[in-house]
TITORRO-173254 format. One record per residue: residue in one letter; x negated, y, z of N, C-alpha, C in turn. Coordinates in steps of 0.05 Angstrom, whole numbers, plus 32768, in hexadecimal, padded with zeros to 4 digits. Layout:
residues N
aXYZXYZXYZ/...
END
This chain:
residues 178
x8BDA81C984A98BED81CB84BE8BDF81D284D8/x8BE881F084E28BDD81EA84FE8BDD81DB8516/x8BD881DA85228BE081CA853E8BE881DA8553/x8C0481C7855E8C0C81D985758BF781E8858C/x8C028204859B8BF9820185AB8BFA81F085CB/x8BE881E985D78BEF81DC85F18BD981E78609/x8BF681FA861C8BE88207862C8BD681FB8641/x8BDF81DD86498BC381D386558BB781BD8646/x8BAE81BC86308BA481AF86248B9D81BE860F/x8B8681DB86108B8C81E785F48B7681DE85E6/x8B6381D185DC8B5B81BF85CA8B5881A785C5/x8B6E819785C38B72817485BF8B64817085AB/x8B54817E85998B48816E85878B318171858F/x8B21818485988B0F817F85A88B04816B85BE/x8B13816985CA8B1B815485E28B18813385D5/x8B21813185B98B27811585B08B41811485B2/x8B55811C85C88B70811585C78B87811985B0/x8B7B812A85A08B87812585808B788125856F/x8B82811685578B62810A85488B7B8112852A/x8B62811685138B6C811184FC8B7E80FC84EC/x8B8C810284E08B9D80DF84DA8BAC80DB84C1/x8BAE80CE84B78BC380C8849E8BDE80B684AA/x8BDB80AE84C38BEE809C84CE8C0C80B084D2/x8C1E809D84CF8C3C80B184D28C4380A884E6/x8C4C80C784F38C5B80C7850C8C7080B58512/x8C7280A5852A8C91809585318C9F80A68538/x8C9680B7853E8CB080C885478CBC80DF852D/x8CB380ED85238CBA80FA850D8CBC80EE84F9/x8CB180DD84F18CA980CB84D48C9980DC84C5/x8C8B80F084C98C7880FF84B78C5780FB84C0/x8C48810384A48C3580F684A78C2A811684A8/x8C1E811E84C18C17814684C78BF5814684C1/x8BE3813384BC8BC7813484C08BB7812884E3/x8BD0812D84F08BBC812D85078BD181108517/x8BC1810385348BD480F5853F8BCD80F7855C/x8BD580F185708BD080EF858C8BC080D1858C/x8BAD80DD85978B9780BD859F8B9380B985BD/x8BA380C885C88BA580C585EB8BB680BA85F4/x8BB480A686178BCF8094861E8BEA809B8620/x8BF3808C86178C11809386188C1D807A8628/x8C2F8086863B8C388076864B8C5680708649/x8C62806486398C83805C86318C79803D862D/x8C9B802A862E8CA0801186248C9A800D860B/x8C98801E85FD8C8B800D85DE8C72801785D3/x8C67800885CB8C4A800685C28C48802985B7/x8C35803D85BB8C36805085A68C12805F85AB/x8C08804A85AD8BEE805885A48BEC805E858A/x8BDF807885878BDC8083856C8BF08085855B/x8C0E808F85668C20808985518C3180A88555/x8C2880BB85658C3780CE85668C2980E68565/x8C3780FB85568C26810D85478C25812C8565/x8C19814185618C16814D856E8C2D81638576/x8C3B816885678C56817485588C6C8167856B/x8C6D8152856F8C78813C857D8C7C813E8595/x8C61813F85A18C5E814085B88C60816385C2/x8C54817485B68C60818D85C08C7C819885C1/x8C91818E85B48CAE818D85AF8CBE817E85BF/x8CAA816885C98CC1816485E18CC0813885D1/x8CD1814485C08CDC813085AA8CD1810F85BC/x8CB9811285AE8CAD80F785B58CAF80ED85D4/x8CA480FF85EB8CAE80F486098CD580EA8602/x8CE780FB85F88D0380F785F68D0D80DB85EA/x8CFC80DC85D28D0480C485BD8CFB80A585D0/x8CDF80A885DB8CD7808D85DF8CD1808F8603/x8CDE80A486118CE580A3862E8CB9809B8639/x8CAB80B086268C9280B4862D8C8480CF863A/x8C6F80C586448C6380D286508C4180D5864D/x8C2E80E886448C1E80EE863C8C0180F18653/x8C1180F5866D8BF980FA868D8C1E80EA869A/x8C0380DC86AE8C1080C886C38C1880E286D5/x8C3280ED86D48C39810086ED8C2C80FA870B/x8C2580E687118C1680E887308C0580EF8735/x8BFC80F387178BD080FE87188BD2811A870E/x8BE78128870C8BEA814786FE8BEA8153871C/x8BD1815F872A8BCA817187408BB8815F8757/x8BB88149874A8BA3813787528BAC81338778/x8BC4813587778BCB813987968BC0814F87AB/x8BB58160879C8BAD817387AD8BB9819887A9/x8BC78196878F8BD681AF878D8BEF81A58782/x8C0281AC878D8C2181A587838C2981B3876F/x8C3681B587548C3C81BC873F8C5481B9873D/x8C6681D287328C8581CE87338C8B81B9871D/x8CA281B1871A8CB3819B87078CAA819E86ED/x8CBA81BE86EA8CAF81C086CC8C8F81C186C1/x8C8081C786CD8C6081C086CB8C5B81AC86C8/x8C65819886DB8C5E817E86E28C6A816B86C0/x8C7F817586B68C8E816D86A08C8281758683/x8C74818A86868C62819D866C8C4F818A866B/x8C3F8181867A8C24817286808C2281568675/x8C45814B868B8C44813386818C4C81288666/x8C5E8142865B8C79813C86478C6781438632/x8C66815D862C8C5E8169861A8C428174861C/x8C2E816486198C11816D86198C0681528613/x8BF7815485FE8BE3814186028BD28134861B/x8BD3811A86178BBC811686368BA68113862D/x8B968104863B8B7D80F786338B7380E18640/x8B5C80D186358B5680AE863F8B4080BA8651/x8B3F80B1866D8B3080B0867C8B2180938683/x8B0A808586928B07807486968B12806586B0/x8B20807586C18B36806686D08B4C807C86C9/x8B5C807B86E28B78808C86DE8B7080A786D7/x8B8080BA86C88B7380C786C48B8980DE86D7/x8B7D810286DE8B78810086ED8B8B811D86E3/x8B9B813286E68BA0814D86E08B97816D86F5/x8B82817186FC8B7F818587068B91819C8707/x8B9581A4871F8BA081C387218B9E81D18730/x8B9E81EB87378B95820387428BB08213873F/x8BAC822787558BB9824287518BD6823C874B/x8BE3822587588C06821387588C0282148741/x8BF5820C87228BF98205870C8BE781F28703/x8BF181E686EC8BDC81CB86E48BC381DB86D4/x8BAF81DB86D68B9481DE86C78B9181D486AC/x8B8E81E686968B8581E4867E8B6881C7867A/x8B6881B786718B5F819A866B8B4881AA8654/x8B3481A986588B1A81B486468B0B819F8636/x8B0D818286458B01816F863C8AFB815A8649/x8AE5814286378ADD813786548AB981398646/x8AAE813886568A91814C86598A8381368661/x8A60813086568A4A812E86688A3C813F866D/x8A25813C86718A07814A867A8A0D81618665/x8A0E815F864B8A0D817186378A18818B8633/x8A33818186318A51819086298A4B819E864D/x8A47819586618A4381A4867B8A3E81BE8675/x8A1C81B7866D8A0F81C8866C8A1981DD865D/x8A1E81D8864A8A2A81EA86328A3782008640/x8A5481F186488A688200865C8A5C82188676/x8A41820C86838A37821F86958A36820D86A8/x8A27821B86C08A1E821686E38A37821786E4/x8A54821F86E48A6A821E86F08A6E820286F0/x8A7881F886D38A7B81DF86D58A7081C786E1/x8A5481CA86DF8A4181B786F18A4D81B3870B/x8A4F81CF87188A5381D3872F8A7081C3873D/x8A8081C187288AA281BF872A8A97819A8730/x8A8F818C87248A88816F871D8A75816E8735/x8A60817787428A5A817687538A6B817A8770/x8A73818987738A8B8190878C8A9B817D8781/x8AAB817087718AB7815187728AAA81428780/x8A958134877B8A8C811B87768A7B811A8792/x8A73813687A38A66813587BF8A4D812A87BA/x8A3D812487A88A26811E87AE8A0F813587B3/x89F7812987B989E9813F87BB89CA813987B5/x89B4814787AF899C814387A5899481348799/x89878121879C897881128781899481038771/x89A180F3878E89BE80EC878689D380FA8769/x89CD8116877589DF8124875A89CB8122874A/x89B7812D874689A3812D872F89AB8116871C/x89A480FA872E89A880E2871D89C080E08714/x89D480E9872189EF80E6871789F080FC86FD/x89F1811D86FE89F0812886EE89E1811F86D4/x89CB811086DE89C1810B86BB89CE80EE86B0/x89DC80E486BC89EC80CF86B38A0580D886A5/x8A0980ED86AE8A1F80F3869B8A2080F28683/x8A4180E786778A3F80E486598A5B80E38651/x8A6480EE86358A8080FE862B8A8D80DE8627/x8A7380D3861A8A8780B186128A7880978621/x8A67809A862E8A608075863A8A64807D8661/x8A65809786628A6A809B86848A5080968697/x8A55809D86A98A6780AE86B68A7480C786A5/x8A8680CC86AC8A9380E486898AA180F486AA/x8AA1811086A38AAB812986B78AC0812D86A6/x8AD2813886B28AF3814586A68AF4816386B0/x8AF4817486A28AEE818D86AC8B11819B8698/x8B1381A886B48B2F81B686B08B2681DE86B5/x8B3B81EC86AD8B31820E86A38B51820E86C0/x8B53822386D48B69822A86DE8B73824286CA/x8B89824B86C08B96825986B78B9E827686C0/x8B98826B86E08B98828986EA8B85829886F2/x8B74828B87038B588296870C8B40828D8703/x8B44827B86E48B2E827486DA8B20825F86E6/x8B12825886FD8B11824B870A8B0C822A86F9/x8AF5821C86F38AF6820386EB8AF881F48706/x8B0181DF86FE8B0981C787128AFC81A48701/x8AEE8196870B8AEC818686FC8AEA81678713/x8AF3814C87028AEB813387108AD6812786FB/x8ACF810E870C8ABA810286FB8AC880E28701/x8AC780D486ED8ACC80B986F08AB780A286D9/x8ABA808686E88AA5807586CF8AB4805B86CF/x8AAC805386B98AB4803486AC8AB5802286C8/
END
């Protein structure tokens, strides 16, 4: 079975935010291979219980009055995003676990494609752009970044969140730790 697409989130299995699974959906009752392993924010318990199908359809925010990104952190307060953006992001897109709140970047009046969350490594991989994006966050500078930069890490943190803009390409990234 494929997996939906999700225009700002286009690799959740990459990311960790959808994982392989035998578990059945609460919301569909079908068991698709895959499940959402990112927070979900509704009144009833639903970690790990809703499939990806689910959440791109709408269905699951409808059924259990959830939400996938905390709407106040989609533009991180610094670019405003219309309703329906703000609703795609929160409603229908996978999120992901950050080590505090987590955080939605955007550029260009639209929310930013979600690439991952990155250390030292996955940086590098990505290019000097990205470095650069996590640096212009975080304001540090010389040995300070150095030490910071090599502290980076995808799972014990400091961990970077690096977002793709959709229109001008443009990465944007934060950095947050335990």
């Amino acid at each position: 079975m494929k997996l939906p697409i999700f225009k700002y989130h286009p690799d959740p299995l990459a990311t960790g935010s959808i994982v392989k699974s035998d578990v059945e959906c609460r919301c569909c009752g079908r068991k698709t291979g895959y499940i959402y392993a990112g927070p979900v924010y509704a009144e009833e318990e639903l970690d790990q219980t809703i499939c990806p199908w689910c959440i791109a359809d709408g269905s699951a925010a409808e059924k259990f009055d959830a939400t996938f990104t905390d709407e106040s952190g989609i533009g991180d307060g610094e670019v405003t995003v219309s309703s329906e953006v703000e609703e795609e992001v929160s409603r229908r897109t996978p999120g992901f676990s950050g080590w505090q709140q987590e955080r939605w970047l955007a550029c260009c009046d639209d929310a930013a494609a979600f690439l991952g969350p990155m250390g030292r490594e996955e940086l590098d991989k990505l290019g000097s752009k990205a470095v650069d994006a996590v640096r212009e966050e975080c304001g540090l500078e010389d040995e300070e970044w150095t030490d910071y930069l090599k502290a980076l890490n995808r799972d014990n943190g400091p961990t970077a969140y690096v977002f793709r803009c959709l229109h001008c390409g443009n990465l944007k990234a934060y950095s947050d730790c335990d």
